[in-house]
C-alpha positions as CSV (number, residue, x, y, z in Angstrom):
1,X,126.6,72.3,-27.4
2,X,127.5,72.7,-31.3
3,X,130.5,72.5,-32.7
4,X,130.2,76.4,-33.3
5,X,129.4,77.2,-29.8
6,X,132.3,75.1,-28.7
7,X,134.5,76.8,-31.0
8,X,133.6,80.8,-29.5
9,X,134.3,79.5,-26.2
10,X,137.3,78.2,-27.2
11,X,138.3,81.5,-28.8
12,X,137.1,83.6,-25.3
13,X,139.5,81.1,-23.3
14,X,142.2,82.1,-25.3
15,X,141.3,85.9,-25.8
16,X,142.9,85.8,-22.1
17,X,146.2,85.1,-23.1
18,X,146.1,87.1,-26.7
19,X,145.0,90.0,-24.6
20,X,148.4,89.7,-22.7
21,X,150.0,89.9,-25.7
22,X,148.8,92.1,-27.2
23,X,149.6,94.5,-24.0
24,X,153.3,93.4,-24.0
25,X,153.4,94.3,-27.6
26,X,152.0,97.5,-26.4
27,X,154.5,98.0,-23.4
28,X,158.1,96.7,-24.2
29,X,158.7,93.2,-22.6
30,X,162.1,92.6,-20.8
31,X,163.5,89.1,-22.4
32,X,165.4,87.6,-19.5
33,X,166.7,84.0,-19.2
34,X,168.5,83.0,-15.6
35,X,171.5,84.5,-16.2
36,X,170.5,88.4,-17.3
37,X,167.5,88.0,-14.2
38,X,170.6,87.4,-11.8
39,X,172.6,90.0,-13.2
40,X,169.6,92.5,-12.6
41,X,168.7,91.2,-9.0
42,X,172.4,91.7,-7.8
43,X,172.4,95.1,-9.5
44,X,168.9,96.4,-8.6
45,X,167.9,94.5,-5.5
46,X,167.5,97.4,-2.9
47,X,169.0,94.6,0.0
48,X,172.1,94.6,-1.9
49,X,172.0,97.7,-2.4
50,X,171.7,98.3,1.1
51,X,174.4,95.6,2.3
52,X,176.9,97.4,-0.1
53,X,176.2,100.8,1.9
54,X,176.7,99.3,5.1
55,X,180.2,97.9,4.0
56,X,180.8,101.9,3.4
57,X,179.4,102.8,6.7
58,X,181.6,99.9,8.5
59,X,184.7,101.7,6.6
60,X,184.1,105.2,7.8
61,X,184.0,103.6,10.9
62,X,187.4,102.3,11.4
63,X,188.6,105.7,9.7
64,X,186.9,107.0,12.9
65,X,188.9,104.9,15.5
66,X,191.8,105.4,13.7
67,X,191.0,109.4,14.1
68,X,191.0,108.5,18.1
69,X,194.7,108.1,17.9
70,X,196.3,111.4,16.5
71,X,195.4,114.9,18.8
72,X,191.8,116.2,19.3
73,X,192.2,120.2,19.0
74,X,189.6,121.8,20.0
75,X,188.5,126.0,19.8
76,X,186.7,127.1,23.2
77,X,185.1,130.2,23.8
78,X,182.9,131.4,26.8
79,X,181.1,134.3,28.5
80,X,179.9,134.3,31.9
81,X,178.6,137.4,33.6
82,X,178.4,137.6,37.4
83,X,175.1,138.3,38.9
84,X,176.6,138.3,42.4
85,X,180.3,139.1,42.7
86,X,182.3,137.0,45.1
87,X,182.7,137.7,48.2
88,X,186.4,137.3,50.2
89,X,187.5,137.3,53.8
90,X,191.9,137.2,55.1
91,X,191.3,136.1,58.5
92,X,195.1,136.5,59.1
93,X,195.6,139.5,57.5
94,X,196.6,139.0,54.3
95,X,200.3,138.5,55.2
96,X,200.2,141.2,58.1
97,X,199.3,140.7,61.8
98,X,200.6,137.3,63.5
99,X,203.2,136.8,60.9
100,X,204.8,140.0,61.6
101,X,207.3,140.0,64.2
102,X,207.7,143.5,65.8
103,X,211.2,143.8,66.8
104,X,212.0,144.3,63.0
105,X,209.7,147.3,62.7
106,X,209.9,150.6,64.1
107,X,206.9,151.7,65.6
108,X,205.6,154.0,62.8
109,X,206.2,151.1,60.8
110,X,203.8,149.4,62.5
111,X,201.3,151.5,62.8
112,X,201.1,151.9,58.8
113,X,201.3,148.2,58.2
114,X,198.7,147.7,60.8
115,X,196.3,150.4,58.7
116,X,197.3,148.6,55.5
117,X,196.0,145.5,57.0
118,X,192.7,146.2,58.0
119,X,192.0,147.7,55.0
120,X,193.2,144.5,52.7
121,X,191.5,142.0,55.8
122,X,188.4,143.3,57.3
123,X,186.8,141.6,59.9
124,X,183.2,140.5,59.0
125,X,182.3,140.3,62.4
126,X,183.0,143.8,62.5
127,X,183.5,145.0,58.9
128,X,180.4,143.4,57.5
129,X,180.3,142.0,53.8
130,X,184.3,141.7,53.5
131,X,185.6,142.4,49.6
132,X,184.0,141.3,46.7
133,X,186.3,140.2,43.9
134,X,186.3,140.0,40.1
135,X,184.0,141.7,37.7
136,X,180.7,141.1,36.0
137,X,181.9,140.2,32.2
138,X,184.5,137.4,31.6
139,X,185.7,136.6,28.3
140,X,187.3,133.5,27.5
141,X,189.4,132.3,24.0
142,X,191.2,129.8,23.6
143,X,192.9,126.4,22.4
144,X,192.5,123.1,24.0
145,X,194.8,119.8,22.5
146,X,195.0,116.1,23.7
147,X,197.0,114.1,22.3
148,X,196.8,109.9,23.7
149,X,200.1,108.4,24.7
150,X,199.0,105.2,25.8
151,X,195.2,103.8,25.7
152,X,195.1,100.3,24.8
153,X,191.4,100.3,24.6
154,X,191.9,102.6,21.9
155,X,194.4,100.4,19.8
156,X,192.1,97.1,20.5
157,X,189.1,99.4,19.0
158,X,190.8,99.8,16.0
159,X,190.8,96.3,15.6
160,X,187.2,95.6,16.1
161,X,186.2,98.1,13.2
162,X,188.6,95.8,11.1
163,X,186.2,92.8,12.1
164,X,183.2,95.0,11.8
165,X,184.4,95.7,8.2
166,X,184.9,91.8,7.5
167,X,181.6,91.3,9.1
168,X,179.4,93.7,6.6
169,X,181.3,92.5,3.7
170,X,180.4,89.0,4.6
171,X,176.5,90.1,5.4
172,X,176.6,91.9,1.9
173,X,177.5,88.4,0.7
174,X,175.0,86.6,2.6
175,X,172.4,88.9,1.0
176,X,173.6,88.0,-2.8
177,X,173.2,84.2,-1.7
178,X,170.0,84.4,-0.2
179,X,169.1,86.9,-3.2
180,X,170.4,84.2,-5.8
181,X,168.9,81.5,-4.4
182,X,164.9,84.0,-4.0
183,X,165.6,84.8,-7.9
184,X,166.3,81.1,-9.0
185,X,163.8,80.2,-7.4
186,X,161.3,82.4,-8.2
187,X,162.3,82.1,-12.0
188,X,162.2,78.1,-12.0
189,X,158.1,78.7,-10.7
190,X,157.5,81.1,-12.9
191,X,158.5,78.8,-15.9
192,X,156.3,76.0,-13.9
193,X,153.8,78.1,-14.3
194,X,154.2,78.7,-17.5
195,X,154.3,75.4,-18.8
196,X,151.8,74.0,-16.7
197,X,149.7,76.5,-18.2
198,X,151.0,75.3,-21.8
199,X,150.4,72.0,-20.7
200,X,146.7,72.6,-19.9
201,X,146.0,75.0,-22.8
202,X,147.5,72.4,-25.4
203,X,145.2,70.0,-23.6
204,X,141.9,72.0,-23.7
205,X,143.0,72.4,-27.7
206,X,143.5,68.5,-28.4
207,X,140.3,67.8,-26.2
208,X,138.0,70.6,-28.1
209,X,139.4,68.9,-31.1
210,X,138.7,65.1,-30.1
211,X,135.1,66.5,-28.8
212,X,134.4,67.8,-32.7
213,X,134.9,64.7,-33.7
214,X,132.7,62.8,-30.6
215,X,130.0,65.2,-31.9
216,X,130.3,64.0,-35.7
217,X,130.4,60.9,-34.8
218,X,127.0,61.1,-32.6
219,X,125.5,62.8,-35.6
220,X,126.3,60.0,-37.8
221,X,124.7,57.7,-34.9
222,X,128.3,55.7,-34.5
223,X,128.1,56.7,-30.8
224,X,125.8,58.0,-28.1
225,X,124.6,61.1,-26.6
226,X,126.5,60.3,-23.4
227,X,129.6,60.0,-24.8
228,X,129.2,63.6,-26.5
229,X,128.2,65.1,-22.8
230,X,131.2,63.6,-21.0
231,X,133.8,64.7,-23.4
232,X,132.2,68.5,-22.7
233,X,131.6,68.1,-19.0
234,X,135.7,67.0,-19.7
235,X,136.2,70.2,-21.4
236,X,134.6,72.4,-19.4
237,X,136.5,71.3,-16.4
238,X,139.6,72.1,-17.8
239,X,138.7,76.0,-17.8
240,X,139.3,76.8,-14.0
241,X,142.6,75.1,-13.7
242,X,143.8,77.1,-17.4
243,X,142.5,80.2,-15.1
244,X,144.6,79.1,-12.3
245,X,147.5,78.3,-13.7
246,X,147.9,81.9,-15.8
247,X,147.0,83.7,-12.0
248,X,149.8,81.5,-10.9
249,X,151.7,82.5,-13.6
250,X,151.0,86.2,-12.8
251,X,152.3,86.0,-9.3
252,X,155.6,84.7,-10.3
253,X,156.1,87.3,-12.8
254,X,155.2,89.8,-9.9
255,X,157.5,88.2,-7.5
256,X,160.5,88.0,-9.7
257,X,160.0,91.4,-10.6
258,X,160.2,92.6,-7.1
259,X,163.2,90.4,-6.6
260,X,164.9,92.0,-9.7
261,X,164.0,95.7,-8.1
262,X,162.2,96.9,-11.2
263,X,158.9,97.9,-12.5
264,X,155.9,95.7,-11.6
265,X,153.9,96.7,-14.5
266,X,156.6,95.9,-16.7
267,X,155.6,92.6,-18.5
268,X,158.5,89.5,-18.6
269,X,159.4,87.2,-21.4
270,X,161.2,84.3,-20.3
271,X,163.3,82.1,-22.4
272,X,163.3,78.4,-22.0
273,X,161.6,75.7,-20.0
274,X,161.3,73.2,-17.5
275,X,162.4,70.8,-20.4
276,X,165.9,71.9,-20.8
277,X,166.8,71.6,-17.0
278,X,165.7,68.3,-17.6
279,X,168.3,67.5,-20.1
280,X,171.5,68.8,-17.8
281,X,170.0,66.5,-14.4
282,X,172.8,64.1,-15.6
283,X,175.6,67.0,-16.2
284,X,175.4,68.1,-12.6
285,X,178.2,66.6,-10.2
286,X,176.1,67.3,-6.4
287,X,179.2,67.0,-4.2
288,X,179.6,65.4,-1.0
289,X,181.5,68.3,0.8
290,X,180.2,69.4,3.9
291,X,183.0,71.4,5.4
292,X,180.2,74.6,5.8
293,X,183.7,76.2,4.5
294,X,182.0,78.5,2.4
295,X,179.0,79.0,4.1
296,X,177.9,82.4,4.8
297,X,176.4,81.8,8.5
298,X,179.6,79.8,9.6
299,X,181.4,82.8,8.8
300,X,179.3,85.5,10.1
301,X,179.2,83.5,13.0
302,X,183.2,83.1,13.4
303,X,183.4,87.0,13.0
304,X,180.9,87.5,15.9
305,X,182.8,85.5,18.0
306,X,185.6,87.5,17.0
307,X,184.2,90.7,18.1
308,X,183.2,88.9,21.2
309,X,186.4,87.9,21.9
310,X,188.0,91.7,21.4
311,X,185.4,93.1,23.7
312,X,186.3,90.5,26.2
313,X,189.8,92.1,25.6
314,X,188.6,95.6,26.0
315,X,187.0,94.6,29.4
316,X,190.3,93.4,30.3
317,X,192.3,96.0,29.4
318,X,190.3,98.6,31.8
319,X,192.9,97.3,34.6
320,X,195.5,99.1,32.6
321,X,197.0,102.3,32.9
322,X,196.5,104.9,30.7
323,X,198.7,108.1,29.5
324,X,197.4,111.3,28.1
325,X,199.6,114.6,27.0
326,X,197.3,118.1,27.1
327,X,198.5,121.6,26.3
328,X,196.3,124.5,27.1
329,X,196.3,128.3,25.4
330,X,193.9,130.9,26.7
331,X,193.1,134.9,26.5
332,X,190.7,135.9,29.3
333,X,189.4,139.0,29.6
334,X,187.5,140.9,32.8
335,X,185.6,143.6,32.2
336,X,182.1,145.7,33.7
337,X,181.1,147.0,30.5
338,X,181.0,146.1,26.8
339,X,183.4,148.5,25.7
340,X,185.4,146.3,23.7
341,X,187.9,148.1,22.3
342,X,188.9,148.8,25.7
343,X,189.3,145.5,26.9
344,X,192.9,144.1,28.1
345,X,193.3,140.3,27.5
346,X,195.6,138.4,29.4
347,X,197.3,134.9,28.4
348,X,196.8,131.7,30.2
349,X,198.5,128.3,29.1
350,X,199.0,125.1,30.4
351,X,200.9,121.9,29.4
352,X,200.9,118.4,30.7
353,X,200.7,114.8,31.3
354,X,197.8,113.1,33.1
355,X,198.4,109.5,34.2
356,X,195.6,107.4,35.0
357,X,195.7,103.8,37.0
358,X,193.0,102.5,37.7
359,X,192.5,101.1,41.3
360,X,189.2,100.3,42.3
361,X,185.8,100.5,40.6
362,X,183.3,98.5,42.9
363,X,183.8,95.0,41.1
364,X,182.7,96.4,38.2
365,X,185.5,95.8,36.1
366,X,185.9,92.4,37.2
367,X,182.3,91.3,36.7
368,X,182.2,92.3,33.1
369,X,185.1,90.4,32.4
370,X,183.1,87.5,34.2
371,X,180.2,88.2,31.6
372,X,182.7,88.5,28.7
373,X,183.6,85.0,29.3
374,X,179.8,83.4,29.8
375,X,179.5,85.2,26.3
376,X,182.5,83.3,25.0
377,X,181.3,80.0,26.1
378,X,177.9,80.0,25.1
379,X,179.0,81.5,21.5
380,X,180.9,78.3,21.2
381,X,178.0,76.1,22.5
382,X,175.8,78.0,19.8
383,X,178.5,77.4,16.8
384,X,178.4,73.6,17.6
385,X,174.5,73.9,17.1
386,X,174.6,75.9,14.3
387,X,176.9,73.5,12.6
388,X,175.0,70.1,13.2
389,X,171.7,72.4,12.2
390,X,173.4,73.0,8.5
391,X,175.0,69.6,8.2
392,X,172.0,68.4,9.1
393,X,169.8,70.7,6.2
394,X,172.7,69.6,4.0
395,X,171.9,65.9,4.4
396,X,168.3,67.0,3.7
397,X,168.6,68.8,0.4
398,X,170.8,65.8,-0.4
399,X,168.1,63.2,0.0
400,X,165.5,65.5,-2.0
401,X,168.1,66.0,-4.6
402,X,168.8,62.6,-5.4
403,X,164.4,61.4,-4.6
404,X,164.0,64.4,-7.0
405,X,165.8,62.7,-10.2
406,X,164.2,59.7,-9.0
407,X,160.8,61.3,-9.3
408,X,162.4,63.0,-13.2
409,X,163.2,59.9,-14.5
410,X,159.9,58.0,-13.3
411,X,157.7,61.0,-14.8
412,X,160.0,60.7,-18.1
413,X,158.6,56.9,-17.7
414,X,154.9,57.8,-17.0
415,X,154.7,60.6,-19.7
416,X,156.0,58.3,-22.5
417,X,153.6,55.1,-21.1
418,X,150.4,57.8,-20.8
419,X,150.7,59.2,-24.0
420,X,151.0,55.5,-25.6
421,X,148.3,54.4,-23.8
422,X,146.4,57.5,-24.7
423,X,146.7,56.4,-28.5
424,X,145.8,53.2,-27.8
425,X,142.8,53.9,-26.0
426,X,141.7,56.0,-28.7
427,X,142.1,53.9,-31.4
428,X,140.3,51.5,-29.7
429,X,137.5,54.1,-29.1
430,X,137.6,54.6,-33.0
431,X,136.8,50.7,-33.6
432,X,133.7,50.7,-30.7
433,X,136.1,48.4,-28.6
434,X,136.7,51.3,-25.8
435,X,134.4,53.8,-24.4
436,X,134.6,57.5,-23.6
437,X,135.3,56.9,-19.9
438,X,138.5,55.3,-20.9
439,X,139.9,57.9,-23.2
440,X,139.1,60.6,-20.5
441,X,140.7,58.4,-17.9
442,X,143.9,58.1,-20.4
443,X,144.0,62.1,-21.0
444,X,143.9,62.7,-17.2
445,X,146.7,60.1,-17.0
446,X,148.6,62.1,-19.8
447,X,147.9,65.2,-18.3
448,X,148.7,64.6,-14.7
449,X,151.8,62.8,-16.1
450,X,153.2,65.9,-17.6
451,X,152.1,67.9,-14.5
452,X,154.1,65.6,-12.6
453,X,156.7,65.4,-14.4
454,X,157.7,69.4,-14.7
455,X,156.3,69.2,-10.7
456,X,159.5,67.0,-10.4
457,X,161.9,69.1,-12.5
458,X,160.8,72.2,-10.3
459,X,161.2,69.9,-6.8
460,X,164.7,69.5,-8.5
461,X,166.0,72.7,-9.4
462,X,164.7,74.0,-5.6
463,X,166.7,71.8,-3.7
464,X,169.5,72.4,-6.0
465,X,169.3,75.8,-5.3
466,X,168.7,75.4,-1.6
467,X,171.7,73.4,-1.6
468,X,173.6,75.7,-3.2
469,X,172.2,78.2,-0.4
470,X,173.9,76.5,2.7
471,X,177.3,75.3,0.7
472,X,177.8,78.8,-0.3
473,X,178.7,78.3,-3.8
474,X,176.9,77.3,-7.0
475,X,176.9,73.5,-7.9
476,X,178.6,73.9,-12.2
477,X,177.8,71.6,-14.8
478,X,180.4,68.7,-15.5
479,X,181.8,71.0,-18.3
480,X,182.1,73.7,-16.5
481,X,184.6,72.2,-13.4
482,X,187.6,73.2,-13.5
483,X,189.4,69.7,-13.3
């Protein structure tokens, strides 16, 4: 291949990135660092957004149970219309007959009251379908009011929407930790990306570069045709893993848009590099508290228990009495047609006090209190688990931390001894004392240094910000601590 050939190809690799540049000067980029991407993630993130709504909901709800407490008035109105009128039998006479003692009447007396009585108490063996009472149409209005006295239930649910509330709000938290720790993430691959595509690209540039001059050098006869087609088989195998690394770079953009809630199509432009995380490793203080104070699960977990521990109360407190005030005020009105105007309403009102002790239920009461307790116990079983499990994924993302900067500073090492023996194997080519095989063996060293070493960085930064995950709080720079 001649050095023009080389040269087209060499502008067609890098026509892929120009053309994405040329679209995001086309479409407005959005130039984020770390900072502005968290600041959009905890404003646009739909889960927040969603965690924030249910804080809202949780608030409404206690407003609810608080409602419980004050009277429930309530406007009835009904209309019932008899298809079959009751039927009414007075064996005993309706007051007349064996009640009635016959010396205090006189006998005309009697006679009339015994009249009176069978026609207010027929006999249906004799009389046949005895009286029907009421009429067809009944019109009810009216107002009903219960007021609680005393319901402890009531009180102790009051108190569970408080926990309910401190519950959401800490969920709501949870999901800006776990959203932090998804963004930093997601923004420490994309820059891997990117620079491992820098990396590679500044690599195919050097090599096309060092393969011009193979190929003058074979055409002045200094050196042989093999050496020409191993420095472009060399080339040419850098191609797929330039294409690979902008794909990867494509993804992370994608997926720190979708973390940031906006516009897939909308192109990023991130500021800095893996490099300057490098510089800060020795700023950070990692510290060696694993009190799980401020971590998010812990809590959540001590406000379930909480609940679980009110509704173990609530089960209890269905042995105790309860006291309930009522007043009634009604119109009713009887009637066989729908002449309205016509109608006669009659008032109706009630007021009272209902007491209610409760006595017996079939064990029922008693065996959920029984399952209340189980719940208790194994909720604390769980916490003790749950504990070891995050001091035990502390301890992890301690070890990685610290093998991490371990890995950092041995890459720093590599990178420096690659790119000196890189020179030096070059130099050596250029005086016939090396061959081509060495100098591509020191550029893969080079390059897989560098690889490595930003590899490291990223490794770094993750378990960092996993760390940071389970503490609950974000690990500041020396400068930064408030001493």
């Amino acid at each position: 291949m001649n050095p023009k050939m080389l040269m087209m190809l060499l502008v067609m690799l890098l026509s892929l990135n120009g053309l994405n540049v040329a679209n995001a000067q086309q479409t407005d980029s959005l130039h984020i660092d770390l900072n502005s991407a968290l600041e959009i993630a905890l404003s646009e993130n739909p889960t927040v957004k969603v965690a924030d709504m249910e804080i809202k909901k949780k608030e409404y709800a206690k407003k609810s149970a608080y409602g419980a407490l004050f009277p429930q008035m309530d406007v009835i109105g009904s209309y019932q219309r008899a298809i079959k009128r009751q039927t009414v039998y007075f064996d005993e006479g309706f007051g007349f007959g064996g009640d009635i003692d016959p010396n205090d009447y006189t006998p005309e007396e009697l006679k009339i009251l015994e009249v009176f009585g069978k026609m207010m108490s027929p006999d249906p063996e004799s009389s046949g379908d005895g009286i029907q009472m009421g009429r067809f149409n009944v019109w009810t209005a009216g107002l009903n009011v219960n007021m609680p006295l005393v319901v402890p239930s009531l009180w102790k649910n009051i108190q569970m929407s408080e926990v309910d509330i401190r519950l959401a709000m800490e969920q709501a938290r949870a999901s800006r930790i776990d959203l932090i720790n998804q963004v930093k993430k997601a923004y420490f691959s994309l820059l891997l990306a990117q620079d491992s595509y820098n990396v590679l690209k500044l690599t195919y540039e050097t090599d096309s570069l060092n393969l011009v001059n193979i190929k003058n050098r074979y055409n002045q006869g200094i050196v042989a045709e093999y050496d020409v087609v191993t420095a472009e088989v060399r080339l040419k195998s850098l191609i797929p893993n330039i294409l690979q690394a902008e794909n990867m770079r494509k993804i992370a953009e994608l997926q720190l848009n979708m973390l940031m809630g906006i516009d897939g199509d909308l192109p990023l432009k991130v500021t800095g590099s893996l490099d300057e995380y490098e510089a800060t490793i020795s700023n950070i203080i990692i510290p060696a508290d694993t009190s799980l104070l401020q971590n998010s699960d812990i809590k959540q977990f001590d406000l379930q228990a909480q609940q679980a521990k009110n509704a173990y109360e609530i089960q209890k407190l269905q042995y105790a009495p309860s006291l309930v005030t009522s007043f009634n005020w009604t119109y009713m009105s009887q009637n066989n047609d729908f002449r309205f105007s016509d109608y006669r309403w009659d008032p109706y009102s009630t007021i009272g006090i209902t007491l209610q002790i409760p006595l017996f239920s079939g064990g029922q009461r008693y065996h959920n209190v029984k399952q209340s307790e189980i719940q208790l116990h194994q909720l604390g079983e769980q916490r003790k688990n749950l504990e070891r499990s995050l001091k035990l994924s502390i301890k992890n993302n301690f070890d990685l931390i610290n093998k991490n900067i371990e890995q950092v500073i041995a890459s720093q090492s590599s990178v420096e001894l690659a790119r000196r023996g890189h020179e030096i194997t070059l130099k050596r080519y250029e005086t016939g004392m090396g061959t081509i095989v060495d100098v591509n063996a020191a550029a893969l060293a080079v390059l897989n240094a560098e690889l490595q070493n930003r590899n490291a960085i990223y490794d770094y930064l993750a378990a960092k910000a996993d760390l940071e995950k389970v503490i609950g709080y974000e690990i500041a720079p020396i400068e930064d601590i408030n001493w």
